[in-house]
Backbone as CSV, one residue per row, in Angstrom:
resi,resn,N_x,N_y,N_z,CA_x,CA_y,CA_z,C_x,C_y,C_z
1,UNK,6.176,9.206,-18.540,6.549,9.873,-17.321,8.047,9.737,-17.115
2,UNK,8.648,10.693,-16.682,9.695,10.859,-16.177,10.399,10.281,-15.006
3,UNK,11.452,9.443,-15.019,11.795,8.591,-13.748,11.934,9.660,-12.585
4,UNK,12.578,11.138,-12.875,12.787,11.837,-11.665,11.613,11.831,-11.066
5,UNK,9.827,12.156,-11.501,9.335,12.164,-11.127,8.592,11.289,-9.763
6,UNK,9.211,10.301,-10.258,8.856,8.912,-9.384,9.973,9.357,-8.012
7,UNK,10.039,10.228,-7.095,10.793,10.246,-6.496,10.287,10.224,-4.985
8,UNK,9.461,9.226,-4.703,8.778,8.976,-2.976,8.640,7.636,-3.441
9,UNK,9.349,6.717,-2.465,9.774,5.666,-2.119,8.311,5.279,-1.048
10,UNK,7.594,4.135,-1.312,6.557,3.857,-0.770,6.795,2.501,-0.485
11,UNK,5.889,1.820,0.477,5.541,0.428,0.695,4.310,0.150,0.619
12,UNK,3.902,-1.261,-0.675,2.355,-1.645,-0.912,2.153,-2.424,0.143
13,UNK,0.662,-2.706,0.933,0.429,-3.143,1.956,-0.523,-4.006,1.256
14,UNK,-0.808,-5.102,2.196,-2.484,-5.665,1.684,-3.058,-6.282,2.693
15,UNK,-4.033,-6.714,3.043,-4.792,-7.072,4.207,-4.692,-8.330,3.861
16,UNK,-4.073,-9.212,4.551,-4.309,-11.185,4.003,-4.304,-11.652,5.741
17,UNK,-5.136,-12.574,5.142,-5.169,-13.775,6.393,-4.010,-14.406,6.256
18,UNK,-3.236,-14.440,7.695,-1.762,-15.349,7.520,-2.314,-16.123,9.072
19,UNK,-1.145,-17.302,8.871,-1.376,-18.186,10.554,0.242,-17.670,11.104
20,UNK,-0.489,-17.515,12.302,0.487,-17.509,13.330,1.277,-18.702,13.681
21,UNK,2.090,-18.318,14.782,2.966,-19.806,15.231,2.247,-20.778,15.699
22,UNK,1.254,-20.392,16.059,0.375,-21.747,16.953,-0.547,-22.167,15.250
23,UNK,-0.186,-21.965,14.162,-1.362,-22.156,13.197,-2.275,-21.824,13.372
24,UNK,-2.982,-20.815,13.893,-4.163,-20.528,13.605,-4.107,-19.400,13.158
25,UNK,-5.594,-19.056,11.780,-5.402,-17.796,11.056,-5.641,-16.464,11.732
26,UNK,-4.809,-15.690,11.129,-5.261,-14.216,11.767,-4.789,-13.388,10.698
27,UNK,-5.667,-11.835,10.958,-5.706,-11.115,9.552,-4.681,-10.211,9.731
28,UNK,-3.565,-9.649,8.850,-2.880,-8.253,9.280,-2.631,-7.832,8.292
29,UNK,-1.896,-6.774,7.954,-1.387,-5.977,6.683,0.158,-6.552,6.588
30,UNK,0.070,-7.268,4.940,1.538,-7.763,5.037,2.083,-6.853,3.607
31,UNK,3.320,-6.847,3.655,4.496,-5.764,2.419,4.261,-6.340,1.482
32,UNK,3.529,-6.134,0.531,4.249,-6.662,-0.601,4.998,-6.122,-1.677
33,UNK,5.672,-5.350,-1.145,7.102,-4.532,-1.724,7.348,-3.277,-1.795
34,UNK,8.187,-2.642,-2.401,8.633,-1.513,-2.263,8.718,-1.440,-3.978
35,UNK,7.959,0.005,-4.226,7.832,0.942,-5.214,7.815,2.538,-5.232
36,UNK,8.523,2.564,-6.419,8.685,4.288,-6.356,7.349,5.216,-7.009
37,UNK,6.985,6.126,-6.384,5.667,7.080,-6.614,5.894,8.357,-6.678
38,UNK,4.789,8.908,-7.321,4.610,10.818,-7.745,3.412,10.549,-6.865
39,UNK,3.473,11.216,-5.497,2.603,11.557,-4.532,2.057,13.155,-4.734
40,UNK,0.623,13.476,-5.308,-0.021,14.592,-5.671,-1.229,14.714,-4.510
41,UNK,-0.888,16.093,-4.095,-2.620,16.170,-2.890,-3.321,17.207,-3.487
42,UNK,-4.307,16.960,-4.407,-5.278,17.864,-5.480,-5.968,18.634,-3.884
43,UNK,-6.648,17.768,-3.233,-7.462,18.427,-1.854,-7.674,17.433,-1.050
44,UNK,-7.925,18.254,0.179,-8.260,18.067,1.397,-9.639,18.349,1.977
45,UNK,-10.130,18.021,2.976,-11.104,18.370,3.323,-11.077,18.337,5.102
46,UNK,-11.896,18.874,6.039,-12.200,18.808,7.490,-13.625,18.505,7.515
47,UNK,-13.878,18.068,8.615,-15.279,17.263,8.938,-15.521,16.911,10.312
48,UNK,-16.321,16.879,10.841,-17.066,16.436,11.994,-17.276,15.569,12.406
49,UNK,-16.683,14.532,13.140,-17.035,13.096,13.782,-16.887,12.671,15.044
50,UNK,-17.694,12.252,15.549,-18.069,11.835,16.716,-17.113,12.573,17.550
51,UNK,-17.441,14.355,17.812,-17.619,15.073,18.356,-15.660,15.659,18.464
52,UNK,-15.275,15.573,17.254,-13.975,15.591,16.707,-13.679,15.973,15.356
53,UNK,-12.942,17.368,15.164,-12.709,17.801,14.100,-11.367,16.760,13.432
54,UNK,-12.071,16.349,12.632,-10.819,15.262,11.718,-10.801,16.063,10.199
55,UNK,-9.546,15.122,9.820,-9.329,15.802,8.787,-8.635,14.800,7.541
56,UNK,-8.836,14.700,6.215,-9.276,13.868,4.844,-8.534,14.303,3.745
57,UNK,-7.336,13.692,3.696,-6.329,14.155,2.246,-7.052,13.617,1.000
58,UNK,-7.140,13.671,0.024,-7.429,12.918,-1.177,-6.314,13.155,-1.866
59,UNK,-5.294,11.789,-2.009,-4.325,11.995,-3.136,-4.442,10.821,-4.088
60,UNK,-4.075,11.942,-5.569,-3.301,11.173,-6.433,-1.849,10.536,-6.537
61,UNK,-1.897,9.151,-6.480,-0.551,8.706,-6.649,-0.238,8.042,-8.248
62,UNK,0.812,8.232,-8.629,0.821,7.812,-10.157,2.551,6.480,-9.547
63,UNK,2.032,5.617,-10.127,3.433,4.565,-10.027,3.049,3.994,-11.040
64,UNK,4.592,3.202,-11.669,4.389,2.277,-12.907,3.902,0.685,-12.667
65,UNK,3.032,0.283,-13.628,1.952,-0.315,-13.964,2.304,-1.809,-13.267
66,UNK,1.166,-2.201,-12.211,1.711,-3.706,-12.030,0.267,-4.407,-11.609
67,UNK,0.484,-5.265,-12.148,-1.049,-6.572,-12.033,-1.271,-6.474,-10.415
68,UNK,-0.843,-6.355,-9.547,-1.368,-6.611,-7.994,-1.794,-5.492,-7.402
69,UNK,-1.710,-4.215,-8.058,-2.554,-3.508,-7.271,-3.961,-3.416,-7.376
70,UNK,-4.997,-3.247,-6.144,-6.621,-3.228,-6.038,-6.625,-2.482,-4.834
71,UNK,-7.987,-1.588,-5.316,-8.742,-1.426,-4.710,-8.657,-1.868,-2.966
72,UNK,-8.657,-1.237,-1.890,-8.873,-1.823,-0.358,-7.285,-2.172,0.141
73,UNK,-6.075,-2.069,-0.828,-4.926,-1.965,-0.710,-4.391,-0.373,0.140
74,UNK,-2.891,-0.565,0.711,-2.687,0.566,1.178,-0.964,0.848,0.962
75,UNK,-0.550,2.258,0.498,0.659,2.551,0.475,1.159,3.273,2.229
76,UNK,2.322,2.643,2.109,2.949,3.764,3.265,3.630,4.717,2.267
77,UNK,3.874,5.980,2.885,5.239,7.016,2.523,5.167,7.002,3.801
78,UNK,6.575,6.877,4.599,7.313,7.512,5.854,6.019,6.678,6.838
79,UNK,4.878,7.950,7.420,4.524,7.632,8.710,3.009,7.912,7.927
80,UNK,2.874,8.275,7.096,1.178,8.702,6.472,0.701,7.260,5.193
81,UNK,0.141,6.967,5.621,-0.580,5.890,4.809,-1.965,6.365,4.202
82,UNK,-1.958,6.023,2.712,-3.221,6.015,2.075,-3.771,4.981,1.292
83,UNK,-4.776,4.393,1.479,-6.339,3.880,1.142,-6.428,3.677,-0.412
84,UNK,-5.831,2.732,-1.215,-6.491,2.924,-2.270,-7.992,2.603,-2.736
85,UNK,-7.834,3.694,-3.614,-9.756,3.856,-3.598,-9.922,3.263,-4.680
86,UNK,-9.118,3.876,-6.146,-9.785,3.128,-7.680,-7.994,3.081,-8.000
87,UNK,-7.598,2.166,-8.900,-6.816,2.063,-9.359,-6.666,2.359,-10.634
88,UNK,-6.498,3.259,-11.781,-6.957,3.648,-12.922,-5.325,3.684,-14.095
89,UNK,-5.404,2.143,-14.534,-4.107,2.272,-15.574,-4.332,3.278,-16.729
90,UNK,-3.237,3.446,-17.392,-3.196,4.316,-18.456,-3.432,3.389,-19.574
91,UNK,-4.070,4.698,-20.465,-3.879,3.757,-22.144,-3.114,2.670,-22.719
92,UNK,-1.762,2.949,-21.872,-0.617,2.364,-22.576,-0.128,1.134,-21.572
93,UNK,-1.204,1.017,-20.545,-0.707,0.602,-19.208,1.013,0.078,-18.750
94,UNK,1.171,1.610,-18.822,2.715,1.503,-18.280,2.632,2.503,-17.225
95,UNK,1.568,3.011,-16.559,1.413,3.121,-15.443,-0.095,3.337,-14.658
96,UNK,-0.245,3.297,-13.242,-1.340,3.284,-12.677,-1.599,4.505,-11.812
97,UNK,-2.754,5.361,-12.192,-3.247,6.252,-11.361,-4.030,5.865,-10.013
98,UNK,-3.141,6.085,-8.708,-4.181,5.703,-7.413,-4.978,6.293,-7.346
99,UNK,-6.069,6.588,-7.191,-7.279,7.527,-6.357,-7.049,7.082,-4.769
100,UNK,-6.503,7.625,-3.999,-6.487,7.705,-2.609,-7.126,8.267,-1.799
101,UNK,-6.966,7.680,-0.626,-7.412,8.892,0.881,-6.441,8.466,1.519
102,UNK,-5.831,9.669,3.049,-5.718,9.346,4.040,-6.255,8.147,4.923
103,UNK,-5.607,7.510,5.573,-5.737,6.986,6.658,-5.571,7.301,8.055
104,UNK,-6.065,6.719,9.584,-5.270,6.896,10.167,-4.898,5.443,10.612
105,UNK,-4.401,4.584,11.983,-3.513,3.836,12.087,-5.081,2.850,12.552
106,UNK,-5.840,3.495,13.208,-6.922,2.410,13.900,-7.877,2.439,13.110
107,UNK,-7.983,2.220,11.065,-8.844,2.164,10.759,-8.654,0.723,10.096
């Protein structure tokens, strides 16, 4: 792959239990860094929920290859965050195909 391609600047998220100032644990989404991505939206979809038309990106993200990404992880671009679903390295694992979804902020 082509470095131009890699041209959307993302942040990996992950859900960890951290302690607060008083020490006691609590769960949040912490950074664990900044990587460059080829953000692809093959499709979309709309749907019906609890009495609310919502609506379901499915993207491919392709970034180069690193041991910490899984599954239940989440990228930001800008203000839209997506869900990784399967993480799928290449042959050569010098890079990783996301299977994504949309998010929204209260999920």
């Amino acid at each position: 792959m082509r470095a131009g391609d890699l041209r959307h600047r993302c942040t990996l998220l992950s859900y960890a239990e951290i302690k607060d100032e008083l020490g006691q644990p609590s769960k949040e989404w912490i950074d664990l860094g900044k990587l460059w991505a080829e953000i692809n939206i093959p499709s979309g979809r709309m749907y019906m929920a609890a009495s609310q038309m919502q609506a379901q990106v499915s993207a491919e993200i392709n970034i180069r290859y690193r041991k910490d990404v899984r599954a239940g992880q989440r990228l930001r671009h800008h203000a839209t965050l997506y869900e990784i679903i399967a993480p799928l390295p290449s042959n050569q694992r010098d890079m990783l195909k996301l299977m994504c979804k949309t998010v929204t902020l209260n999920e």
